[in-house]
VEXZAKOL-805963 format. One line per field, with one value per residue (C-alpha): residue number from 1; residue in three letters; x, y, z. Coordinates in Angstrom, 1 decimal, padded with zeros to 4 digits. Example, Ala and Ser with C-alpha at 12.3 -4.5 7.8 and 13.67 -1.06 7.14 Angstrom:
<guvexs>
seq (1|2) .
type (ALA|SER) .
x (012.3|013.7) .
y (-004.5|-001.1) .
z (007.8|007.1) .
</guvexs>
This chain:
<guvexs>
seq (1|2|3|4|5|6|7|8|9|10|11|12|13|14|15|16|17|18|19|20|21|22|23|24|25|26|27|28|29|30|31|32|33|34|35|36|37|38|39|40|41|42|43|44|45|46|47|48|49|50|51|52|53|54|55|56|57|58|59|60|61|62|63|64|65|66|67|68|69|70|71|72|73|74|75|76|77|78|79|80|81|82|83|84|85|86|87|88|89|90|91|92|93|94|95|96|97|98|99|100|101|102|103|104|105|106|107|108|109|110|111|112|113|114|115|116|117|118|119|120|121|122|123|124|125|126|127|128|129|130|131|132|133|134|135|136|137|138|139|140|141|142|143|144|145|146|147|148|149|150|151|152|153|154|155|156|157|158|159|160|161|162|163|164|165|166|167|168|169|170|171|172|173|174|175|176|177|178|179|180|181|182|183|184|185|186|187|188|189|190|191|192|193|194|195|196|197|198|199|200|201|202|203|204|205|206|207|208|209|210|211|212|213|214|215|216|217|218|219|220|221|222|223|224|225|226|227|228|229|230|231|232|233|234|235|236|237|238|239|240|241|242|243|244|245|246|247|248|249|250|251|252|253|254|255|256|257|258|259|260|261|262|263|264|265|266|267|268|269|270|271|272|273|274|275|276|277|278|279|280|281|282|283|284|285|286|287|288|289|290|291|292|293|294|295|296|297|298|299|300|301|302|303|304|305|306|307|308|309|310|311|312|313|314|315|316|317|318|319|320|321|322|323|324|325|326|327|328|329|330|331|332|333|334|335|336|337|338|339|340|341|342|343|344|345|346|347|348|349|350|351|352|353|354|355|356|357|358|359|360|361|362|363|364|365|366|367|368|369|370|371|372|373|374|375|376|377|378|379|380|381|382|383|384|385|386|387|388|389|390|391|392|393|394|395|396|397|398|399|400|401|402|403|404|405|406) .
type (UNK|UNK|UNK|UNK|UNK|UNK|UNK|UNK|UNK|UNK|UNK|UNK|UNK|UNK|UNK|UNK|UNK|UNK|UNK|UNK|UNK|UNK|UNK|UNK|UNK|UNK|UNK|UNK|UNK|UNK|UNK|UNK|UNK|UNK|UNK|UNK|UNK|UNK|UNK|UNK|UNK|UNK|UNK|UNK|UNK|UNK|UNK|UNK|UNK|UNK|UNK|UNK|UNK|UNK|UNK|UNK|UNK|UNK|UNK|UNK|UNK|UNK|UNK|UNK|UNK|UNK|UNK|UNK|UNK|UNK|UNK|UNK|UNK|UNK|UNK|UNK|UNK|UNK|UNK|UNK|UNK|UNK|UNK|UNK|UNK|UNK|UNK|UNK|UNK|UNK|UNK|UNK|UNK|UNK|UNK|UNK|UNK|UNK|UNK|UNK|UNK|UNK|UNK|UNK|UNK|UNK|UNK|UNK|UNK|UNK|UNK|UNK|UNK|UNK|UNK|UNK|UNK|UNK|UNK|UNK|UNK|UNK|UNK|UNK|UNK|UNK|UNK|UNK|UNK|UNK|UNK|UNK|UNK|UNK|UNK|UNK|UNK|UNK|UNK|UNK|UNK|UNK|UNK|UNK|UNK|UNK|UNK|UNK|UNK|UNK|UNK|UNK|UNK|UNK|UNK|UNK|UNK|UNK|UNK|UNK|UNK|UNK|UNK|UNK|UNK|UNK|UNK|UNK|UNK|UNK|UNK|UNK|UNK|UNK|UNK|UNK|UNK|UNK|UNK|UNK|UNK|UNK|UNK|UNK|UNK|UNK|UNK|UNK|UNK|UNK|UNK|UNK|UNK|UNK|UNK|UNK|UNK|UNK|UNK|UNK|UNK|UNK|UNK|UNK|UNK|UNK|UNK|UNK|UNK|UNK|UNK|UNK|UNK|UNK|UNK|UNK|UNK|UNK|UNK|UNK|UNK|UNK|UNK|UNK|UNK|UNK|UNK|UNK|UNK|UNK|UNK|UNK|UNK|UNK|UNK|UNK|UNK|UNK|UNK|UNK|UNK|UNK|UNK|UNK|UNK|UNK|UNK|UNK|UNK|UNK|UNK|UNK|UNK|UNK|UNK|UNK|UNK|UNK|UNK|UNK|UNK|UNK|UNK|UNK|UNK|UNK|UNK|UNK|UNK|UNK|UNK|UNK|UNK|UNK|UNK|UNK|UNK|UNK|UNK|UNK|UNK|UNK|UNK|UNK|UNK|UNK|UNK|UNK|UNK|UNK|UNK|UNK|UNK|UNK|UNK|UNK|UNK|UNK|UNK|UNK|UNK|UNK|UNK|UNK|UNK|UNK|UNK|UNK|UNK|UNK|UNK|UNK|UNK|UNK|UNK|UNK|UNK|UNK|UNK|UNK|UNK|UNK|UNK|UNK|UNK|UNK|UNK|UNK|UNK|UNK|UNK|UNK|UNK|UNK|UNK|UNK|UNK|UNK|UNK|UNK|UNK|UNK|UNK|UNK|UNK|UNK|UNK|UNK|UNK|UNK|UNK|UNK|UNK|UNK|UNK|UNK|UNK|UNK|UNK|UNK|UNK|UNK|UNK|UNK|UNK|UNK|UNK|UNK|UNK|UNK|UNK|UNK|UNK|UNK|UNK|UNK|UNK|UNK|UNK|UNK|UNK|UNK|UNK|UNK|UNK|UNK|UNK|UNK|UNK|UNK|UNK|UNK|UNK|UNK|UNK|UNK|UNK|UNK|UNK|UNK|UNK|UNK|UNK|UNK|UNK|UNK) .
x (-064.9|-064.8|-063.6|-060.3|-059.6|-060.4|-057.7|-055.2|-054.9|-054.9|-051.8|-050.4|-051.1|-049.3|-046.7|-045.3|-046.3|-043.6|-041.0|-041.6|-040.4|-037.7|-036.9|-036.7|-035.1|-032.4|-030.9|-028.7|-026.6|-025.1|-025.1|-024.6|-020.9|-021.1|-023.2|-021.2|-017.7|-019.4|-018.6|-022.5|-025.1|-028.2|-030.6|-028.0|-027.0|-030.6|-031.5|-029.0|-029.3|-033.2|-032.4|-029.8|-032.1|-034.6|-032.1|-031.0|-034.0|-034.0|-030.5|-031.9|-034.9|-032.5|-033.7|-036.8|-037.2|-035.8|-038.7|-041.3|-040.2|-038.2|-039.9|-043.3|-044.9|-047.8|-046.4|-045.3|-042.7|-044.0|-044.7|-048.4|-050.6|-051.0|-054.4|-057.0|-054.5|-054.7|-057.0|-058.0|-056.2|-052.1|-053.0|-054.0|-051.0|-048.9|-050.7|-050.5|-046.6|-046.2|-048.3|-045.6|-042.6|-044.0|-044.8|-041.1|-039.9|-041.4|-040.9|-037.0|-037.0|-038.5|-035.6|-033.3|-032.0|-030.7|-032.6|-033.1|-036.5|-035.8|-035.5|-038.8|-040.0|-039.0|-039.7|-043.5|-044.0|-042.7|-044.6|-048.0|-046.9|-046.6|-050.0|-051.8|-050.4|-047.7|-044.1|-044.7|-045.8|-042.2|-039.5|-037.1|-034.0|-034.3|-034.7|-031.8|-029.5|-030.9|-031.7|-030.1|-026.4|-026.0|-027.3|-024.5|-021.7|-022.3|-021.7|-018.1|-017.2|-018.2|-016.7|-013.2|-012.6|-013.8|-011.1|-008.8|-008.9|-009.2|-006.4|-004.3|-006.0|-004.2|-000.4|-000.4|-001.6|000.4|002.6|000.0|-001.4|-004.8|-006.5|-005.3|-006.2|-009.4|-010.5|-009.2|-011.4|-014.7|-014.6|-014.0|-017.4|-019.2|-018.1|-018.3|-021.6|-023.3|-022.3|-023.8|-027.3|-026.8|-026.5|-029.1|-031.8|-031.0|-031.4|-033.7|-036.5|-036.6|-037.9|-041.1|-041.0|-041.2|-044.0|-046.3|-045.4|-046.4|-050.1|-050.4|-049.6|-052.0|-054.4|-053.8|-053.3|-049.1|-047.6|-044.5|-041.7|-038.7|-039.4|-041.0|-044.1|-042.7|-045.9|-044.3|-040.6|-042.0|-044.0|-042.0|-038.8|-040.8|-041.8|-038.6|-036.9|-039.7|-038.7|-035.2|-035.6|-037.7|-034.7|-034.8|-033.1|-033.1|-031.4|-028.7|-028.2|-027.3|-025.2|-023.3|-022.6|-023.6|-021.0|-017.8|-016.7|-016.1|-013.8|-013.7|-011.1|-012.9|-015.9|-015.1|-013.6|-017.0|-018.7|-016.6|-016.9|-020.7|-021.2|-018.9|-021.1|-024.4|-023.7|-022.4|-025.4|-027.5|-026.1|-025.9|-030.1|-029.3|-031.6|-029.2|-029.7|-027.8|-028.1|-026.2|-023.8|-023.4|-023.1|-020.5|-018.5|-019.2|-017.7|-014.6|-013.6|-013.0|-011.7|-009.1|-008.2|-006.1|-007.2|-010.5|-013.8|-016.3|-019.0|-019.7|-022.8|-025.0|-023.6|-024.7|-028.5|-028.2|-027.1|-030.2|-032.2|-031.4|-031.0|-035.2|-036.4|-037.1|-039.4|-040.5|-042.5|-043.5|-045.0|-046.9|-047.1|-048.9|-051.0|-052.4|-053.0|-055.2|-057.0|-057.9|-058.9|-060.9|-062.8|-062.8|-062.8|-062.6|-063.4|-061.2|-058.2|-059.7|-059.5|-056.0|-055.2|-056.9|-055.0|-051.8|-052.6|-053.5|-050.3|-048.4|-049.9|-048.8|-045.2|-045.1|-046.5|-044.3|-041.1|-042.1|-041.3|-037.3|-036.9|-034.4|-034.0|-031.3|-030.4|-029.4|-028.3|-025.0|-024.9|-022.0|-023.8|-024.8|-025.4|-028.5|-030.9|-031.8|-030.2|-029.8|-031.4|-029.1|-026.7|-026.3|-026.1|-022.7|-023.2|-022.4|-019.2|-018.9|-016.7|-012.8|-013.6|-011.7|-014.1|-013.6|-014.0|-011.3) .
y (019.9|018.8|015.5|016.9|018.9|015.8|013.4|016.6|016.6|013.1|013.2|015.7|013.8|010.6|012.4|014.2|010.2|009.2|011.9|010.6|006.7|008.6|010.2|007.6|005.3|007.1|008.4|005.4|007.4|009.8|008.6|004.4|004.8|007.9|005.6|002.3|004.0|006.3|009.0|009.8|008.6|006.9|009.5|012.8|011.5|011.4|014.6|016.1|014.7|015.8|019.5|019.4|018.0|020.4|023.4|021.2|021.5|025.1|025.6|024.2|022.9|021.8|018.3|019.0|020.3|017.5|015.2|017.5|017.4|015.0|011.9|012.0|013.7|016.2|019.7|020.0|021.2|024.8|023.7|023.8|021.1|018.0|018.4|015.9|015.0|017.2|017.0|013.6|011.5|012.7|012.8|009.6|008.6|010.6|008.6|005.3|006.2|007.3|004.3|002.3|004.0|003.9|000.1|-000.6|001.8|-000.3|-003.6|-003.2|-001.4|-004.2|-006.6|-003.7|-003.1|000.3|000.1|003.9|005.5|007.8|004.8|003.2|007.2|007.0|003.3|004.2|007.2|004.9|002.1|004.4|006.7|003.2|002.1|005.3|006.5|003.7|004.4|007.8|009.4|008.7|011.2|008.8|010.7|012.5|009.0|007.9|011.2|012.0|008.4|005.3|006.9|008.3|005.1|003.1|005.8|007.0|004.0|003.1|006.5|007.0|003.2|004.6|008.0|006.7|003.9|005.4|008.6|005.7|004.1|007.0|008.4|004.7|006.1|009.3|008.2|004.9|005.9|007.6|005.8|004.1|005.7|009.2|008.1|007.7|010.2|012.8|011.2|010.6|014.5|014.9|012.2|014.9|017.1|014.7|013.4|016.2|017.4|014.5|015.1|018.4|016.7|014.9|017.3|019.1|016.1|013.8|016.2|018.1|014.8|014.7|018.7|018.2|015.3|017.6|020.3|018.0|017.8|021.2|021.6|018.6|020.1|023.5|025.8|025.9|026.7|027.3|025.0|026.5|027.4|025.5|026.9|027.8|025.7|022.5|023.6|023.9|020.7|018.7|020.0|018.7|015.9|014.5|016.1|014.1|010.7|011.7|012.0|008.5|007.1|004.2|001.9|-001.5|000.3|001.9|-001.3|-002.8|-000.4|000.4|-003.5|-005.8|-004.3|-003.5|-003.8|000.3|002.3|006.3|006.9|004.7|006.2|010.2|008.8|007.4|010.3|012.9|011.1|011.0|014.4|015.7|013.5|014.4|017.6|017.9|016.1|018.7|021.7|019.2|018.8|014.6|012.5|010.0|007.8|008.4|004.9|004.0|006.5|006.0|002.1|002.6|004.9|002.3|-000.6|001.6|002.5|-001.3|-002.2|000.9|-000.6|-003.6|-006.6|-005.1|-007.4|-007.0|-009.0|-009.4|-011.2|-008.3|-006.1|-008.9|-009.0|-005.1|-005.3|-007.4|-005.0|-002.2|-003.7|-004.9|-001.4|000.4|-002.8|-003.8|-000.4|000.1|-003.1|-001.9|001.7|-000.1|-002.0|000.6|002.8|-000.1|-000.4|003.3|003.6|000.8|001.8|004.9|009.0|009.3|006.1|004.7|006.4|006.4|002.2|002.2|004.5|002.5|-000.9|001.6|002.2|-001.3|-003.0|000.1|-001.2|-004.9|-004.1|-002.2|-005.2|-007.3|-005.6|-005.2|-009.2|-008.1|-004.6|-002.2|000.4|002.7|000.2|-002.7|-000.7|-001.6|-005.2|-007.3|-008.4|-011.9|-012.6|-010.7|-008.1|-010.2|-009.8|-012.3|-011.8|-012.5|-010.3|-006.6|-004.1|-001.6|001.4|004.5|006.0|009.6|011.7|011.2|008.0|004.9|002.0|-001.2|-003.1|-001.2) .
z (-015.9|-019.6|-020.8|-021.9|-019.1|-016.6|-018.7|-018.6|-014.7|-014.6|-017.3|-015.4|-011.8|-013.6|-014.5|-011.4|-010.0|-012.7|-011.3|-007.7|-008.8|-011.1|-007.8|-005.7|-008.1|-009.4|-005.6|-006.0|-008.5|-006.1|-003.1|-002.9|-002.9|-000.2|001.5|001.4|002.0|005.5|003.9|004.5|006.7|005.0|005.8|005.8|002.1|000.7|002.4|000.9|-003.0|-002.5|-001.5|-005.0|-007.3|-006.0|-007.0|-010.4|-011.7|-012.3|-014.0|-017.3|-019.6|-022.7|-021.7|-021.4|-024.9|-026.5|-024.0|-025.6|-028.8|-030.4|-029.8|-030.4|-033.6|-032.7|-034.5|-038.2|-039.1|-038.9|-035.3|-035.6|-034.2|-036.5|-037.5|-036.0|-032.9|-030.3|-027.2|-025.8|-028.3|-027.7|-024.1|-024.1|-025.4|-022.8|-020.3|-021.6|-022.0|-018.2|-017.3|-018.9|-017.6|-013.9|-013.8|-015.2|-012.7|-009.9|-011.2|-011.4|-007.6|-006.7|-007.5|-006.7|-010.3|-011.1|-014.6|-016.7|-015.7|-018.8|-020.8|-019.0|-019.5|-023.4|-024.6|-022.8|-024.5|-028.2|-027.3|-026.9|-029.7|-032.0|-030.9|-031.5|-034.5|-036.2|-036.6|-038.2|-034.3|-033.1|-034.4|-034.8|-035.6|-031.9|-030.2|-032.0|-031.9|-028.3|-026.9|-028.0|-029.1|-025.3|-024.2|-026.0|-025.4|-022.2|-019.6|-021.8|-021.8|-017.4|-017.0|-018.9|-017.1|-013.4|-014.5|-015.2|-012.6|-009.9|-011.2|-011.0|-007.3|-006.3|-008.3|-006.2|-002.5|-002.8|000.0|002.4|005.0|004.4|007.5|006.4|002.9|002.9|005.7|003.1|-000.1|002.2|002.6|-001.5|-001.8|-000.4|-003.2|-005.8|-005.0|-004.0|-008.0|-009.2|-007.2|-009.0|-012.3|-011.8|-011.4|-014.3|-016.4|-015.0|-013.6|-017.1|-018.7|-017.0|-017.4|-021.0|-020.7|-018.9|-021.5|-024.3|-022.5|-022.0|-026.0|-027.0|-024.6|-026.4|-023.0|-024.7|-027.7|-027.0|-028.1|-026.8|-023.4|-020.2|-017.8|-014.6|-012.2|-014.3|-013.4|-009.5|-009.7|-011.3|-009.0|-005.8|-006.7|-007.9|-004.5|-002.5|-004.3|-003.8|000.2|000.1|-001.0|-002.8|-000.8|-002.6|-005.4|-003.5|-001.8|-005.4|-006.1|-003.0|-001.9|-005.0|-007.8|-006.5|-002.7|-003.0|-000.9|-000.9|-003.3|-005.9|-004.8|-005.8|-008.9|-010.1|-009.0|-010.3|-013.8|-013.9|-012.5|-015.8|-018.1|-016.9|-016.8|-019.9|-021.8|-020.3|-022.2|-024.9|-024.7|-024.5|-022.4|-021.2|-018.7|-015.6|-014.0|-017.1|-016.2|-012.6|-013.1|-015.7|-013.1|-010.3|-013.1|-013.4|-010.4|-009.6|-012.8|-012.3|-008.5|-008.5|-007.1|-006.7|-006.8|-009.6|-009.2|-013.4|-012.4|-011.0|-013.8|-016.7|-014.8|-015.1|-018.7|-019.8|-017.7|-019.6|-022.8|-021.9|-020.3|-024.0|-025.4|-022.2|-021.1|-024.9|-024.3|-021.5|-022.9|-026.0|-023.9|-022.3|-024.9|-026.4|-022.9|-022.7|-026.4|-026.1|-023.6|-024.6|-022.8|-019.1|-018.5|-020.2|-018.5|-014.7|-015.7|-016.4|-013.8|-011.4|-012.5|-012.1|-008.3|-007.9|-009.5|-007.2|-004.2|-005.0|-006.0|-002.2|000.0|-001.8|-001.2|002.7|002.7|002.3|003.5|002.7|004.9|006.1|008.9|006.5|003.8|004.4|005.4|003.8|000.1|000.5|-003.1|-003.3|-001.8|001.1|004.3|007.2|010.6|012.4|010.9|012.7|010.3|010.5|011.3|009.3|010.0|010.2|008.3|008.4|010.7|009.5|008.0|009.8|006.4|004.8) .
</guvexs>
């Protein structure tokens, strides 16, 4: 095996590593609400999001083509290879990138913050790119038109419509009876959210679609710029399905109990409003983030209940940690970059992939010390991830059962 090909399955290893966080990170979006009404149990709801990201990934690669190529510069504008940077050094870069986003990706499941993996996926990728090359090997016009603007726009936009569609769910059920009520809208969170682990595939898995398509075109085994190999569709599908059916349960737990004491009209209204957003940026081609969405629809749907609770707290910590995720993993994107490059080849990349596993590993056996798990999921929020002993954790209601907290 030569030196290029051994950094190329390591890239693409890293990569469908990176999916599996993204995976596991982002279940949160559908399916804390389904889970904190009872509209689903903890282990049905994940099952399910898995199986529809699996089948989201397929219906689209617009995404994916913006990933591989509008933020960083390997083709001219004729779309051949940039002389003098294919091969070892752009896949280097892709590594150091993924490096970056993975870390981040771990570090903010850790404190159960529901920060952007394709903002820890992008700001790697920039912060590697910057390294490497300097600010000419970022396309900066696609990581503002593609990025940053959805980034801004999209959360105020989900936050308004889940608002104001739970606001006026509230107008027209005023005068049915609560139990009835919400019976009826658990069955539509099934819908709703089910839509959104549509969504979700055919955003979020396309972005490490494109990264491994970018490798395969540095590597020089792709040309192509328009269209996606169909082993990195498969792979990549998989692999975020697998994270997806982990179910990252510190995140959920944020978002299910920590922003908004939910119920199930509130929670089809946010779910309807991010499934139309997400969906629609993937015909558009936009790599938004859809934590940013799905917290935005979450932020709505109590603003648009009266006398709902919005605990503004957990939303500012989630603000600063999306506002950090873009510098914060090119940091660490940079960082590694330098660490490779220094040491140079192989050896340089087995090092930093080693430090990866090892920092991994750490980030695991120090979440074990306050598990999340589908048992506790659901516990009343006590300021915080941690949950008391002594306190029994309720158990999931079925379907058109009545909640005892509402």
């Amino acid at each position: 095996m030569t030196e290029a090909l051994f950094i190329l399955v390591v890239v693409v290893v890293t990569a469908l590593a990176f999916d599996f966080t993204n995976g596991f990170h982002d279940t949160g979006n559908a399916m804390a609400t389904s889970i904190a009404t009872g509209a689903l149990k903890p282990k049905v709801a994940v099952a399910l999001s898995a199986v529809l990201n699996l089948v989201g990934a397929f219906l689209s690669i617009e995404v994916a083509l913006t990933v591989s190529n509008k933020v960083v510069s390997i083709q001219d504008s004729s779309g051949a290879p940039i002389a003098g940077l294919m091969g070892t050094p752009i896949l280097t870069i892709v590594f150091a990138g993924l490096v970056g986003g993975i870390l981040w990706n771990l570090a903010t499941w850790l404190l159960g913050l529901p920060s952007s993996s394709s903002h820890a996926l992008f700001g790697g990728l920039i912060g590697s790119a910057i390294a490497a090359l300097g600010l000419g090997g970022v396309k900066w016009d696609g990581v503002v038109s593609s990025i940053l603007l959805p980034a801004l726009f999209a959360p105020l936009v989900a936050g308004l419509v889940a608002g104001l569609g739970t606001w006026m769910v509230y107008r027209l059920v005023a005068k049915i009876p609560e139990a009835r009520r919400d019976a009826g809208f658990r069955w539509g969170q099934i819908g709703s959210a089910s839509l959104v682990s549509l969504a979700h595939g055919t955003n979020d898995a396309q972005k490490t679609m494109g990264v491994i398509t970018l490798a395969l075109i540095a590597y020089g085994s792709w040309t192509s710029t328009d269209s996606i190999p169909f082993w990195v569709k498969a792979s990549c599908a998989l692999a975020i399905a697998a994270g997806t059916y982990i179910g990252g349960w510190r995140v959920i737990r944020t978002l299910g109990k920590g922003l908004v004491e939910i119920h199930s009209p509130q929670g089809m209204a946010a779910e309807t409003a991010s499934a139309a957003i997400i969906l629609s940026s993937s015909h558009l081609g936009m790599a938004l983030s859809t934590t940013h969405v799905a917290t935005g629809s979450i932020l709505g749907s109590g603003v648009g209940k009266r006398g709902a609770e919005v605990r503004w707290g957990v939303a500012g910590r989630m603000v600063v940690a999306w506002v950090t995720t873009l510098p914060a993993a090119a940091a660490v994107g940079a960082l590694c970059w330098f660490l490779a490059h220094g040491i140079g080849g192989a050896a340089g990349i087995a090092v930093v992939f080693a430090l990866l596993v090892a920092a991994a590993s750490a980030m695991f056996v120090r979440s074990r010390r306050t598990a999340i798990n589908p048992d506790n999921v659901n516990a009343e929020w006590e300021g915080g991830l941690a949950v008391k002993e002594t306190a029994a954790a309720p158990e999931p209601v079925a379907v058109g059962a009545r909640s005892e907290r509402n």
